[in-house]
N, C-alpha and C positions, 0 to 999 in steps of 0.2 A: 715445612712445605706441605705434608701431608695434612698437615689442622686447618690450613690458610684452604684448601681445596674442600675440605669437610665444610670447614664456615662459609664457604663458596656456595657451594651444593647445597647446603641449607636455606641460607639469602634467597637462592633461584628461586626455591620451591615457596618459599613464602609467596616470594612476590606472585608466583603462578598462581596461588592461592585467590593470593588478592584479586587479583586480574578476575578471575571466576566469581567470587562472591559477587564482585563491582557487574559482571556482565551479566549474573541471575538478578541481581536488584535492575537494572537499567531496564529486563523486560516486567517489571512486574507492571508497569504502567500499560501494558499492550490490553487491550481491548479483546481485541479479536487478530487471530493470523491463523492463517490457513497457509499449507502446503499442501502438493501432492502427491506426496511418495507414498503413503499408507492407505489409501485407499483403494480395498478387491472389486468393489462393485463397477470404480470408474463414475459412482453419481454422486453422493452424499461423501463431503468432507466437514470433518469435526474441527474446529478452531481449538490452538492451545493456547488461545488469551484467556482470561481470567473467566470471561463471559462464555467462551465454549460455546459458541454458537454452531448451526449445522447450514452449512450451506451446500444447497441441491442443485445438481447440473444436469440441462436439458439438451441434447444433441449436440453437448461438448466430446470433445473424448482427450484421454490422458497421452501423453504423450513424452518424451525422453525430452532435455534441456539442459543445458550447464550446471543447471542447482539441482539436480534427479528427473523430476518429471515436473509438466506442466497441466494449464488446462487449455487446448485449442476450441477456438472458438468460428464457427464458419456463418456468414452472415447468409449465405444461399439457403441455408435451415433453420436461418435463426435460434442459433443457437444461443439460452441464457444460464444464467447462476444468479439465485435467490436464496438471502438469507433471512427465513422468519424469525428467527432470535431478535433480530436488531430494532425490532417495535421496542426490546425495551430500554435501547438507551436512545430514543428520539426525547423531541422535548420543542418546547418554544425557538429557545435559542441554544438549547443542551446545555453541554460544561464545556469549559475554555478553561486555558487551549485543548488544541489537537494537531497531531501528524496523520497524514496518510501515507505510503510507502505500499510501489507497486513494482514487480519490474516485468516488461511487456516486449515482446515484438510484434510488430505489425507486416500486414502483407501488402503490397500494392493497395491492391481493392481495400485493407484497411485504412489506408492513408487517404483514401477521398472521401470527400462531403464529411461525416460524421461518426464518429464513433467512438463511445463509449466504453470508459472504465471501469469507473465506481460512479454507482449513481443512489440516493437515496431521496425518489421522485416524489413530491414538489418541495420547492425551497431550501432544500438542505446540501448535501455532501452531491459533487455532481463535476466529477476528475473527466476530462475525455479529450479527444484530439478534434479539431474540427481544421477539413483540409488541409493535415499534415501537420497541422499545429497545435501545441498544448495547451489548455485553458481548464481552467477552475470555474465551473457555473457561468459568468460572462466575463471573466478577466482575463484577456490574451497575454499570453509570455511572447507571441512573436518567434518563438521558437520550433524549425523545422524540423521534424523527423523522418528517418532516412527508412526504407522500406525491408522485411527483414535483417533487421539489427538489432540486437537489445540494449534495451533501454534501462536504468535504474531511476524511478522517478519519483521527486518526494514532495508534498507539500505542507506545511505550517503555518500558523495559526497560533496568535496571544492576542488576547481582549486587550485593548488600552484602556486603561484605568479613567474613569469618568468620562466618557463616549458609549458608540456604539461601534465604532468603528477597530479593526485586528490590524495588529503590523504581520503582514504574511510574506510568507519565502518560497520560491519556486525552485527544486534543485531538479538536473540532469547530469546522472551519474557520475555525482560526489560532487558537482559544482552547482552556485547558486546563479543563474538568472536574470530571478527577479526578485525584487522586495519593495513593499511599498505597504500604505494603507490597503486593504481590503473589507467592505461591508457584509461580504458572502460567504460569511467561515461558520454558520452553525454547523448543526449535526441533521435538521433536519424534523419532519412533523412524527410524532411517536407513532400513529396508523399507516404508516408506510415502511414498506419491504425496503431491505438493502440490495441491491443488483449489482449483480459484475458485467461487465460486457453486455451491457443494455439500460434500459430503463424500463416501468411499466408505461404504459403498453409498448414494449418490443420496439424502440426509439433509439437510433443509432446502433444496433447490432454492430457488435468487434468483428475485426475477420484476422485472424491473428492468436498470438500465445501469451499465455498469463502463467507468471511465477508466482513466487512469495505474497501472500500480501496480511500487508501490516497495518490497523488502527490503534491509534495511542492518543492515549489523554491527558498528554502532555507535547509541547513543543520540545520536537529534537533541537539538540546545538549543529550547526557548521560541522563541527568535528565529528557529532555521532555519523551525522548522515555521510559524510565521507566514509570515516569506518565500514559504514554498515553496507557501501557499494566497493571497498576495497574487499571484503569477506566475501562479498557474494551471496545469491539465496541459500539459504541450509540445505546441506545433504541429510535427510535421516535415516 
């Protein structure tokens, strides 16, 4: 009995093992992710993707959230976050695929007309609600968002082979949406800033809270993206 509970205890820990190796390889694809629990200043947050980029926040401020702290964003101050690192993965069409992976709440006043998630202005990466509803640059999901509530939100993106045209996926917290053809999946022009909660010039102002956020250069599965909203944002 006692060997059968040692071989036991053994088994476990492997597999625990595994499970870890498998979940430091799954991020190595990540881009850029930013959280906000390490930051003293409350402006400049360092990305632990691969790229490490620094994204600067203007009349945000930090704030407690389910995942530790967030970044609130109030559209009376316009408030933004810009990332200059990300001039250097723009491009024509960039690399395909890609995930975005945001999770948000919004306020009243951020559920009307317009507003902005991730935007990389013109042509490229451009996540945002328009009156209450989710959309990718001009592809409406049709789907409504409730005001102060959080949100887990994710989009993908794979080239089809001989086109131009992506088969993309719209998920809301661990469910998929939408999925169809999409034209509007690059990354966007190399001379342009990456924005959170805005665009250049100061276009759609967020008015509301931002967690985690995630780019990856690869297409999540169904299953990651569940996963990754059953876990929730990182605590660090």
């Amino acid at each position: 009995m006692d060997n059968r509970y040692a071989i036991f205890g053994v088994l476990l820990l492997m597999l625990i093992s595994i499970i870890h190796v498998w979940a430091d390889k799954s991020e190595t694809d990540i881009l850029e992710k930013w959280t906000f629990n390490n930051s003293k200043s409350g402006k400049n947050f360092k990305s632990t993707g691969k790229l490490g980029s620094i994204l600067t926040a203007d009349s945000c401020n930090v704030v407690s959230t389910p995942g530790g702290k967030g970044l609130k964003f109030l559209r009376s101050v316009n408030s933004t976050a810009f990332c200059k690192g990300s001039k250097q993965w723009g491009g024509k069409k960039g690399p395909s695929p890609l995930s975005v992976e945001i999770w948000v709440k919004l306020t009243p006043v951020g559920l009307k007309s317009h507003s902005v998630l991730l935007a990389k202005w013109q042509g490229g990466l451009y996540f945002r609600i328009w009156n209450g509803r989710l959309i990718w640059r001009y592809t409406r999901t049709g789907y409504k968002l409730d005001p102060e509530k959080w949100y887990h939100l994710v989009y993908t993106a794979k080239k089809k082979s001989g086109g131009p045209a992506a088969t993309a996926s719209f998920y809301v917290n661990g469910k998929c949406i939408k999925t169809g053809n999409n034209y509007e999946f690059d990354w966007g022009p190399a001379d342009t800033l990456l924005c959170i909660g805005t665009t250049v010039p100061k276009i759609g102002t967020l008015d509301g809270t931002i967690d985690e956020i995630r780019i990856w250069e690869r297409e999540l599965s169904p299953s990651e993206v569940k996963e990754s909203f059953r876990r929730g944002p990182t605590v660090n």
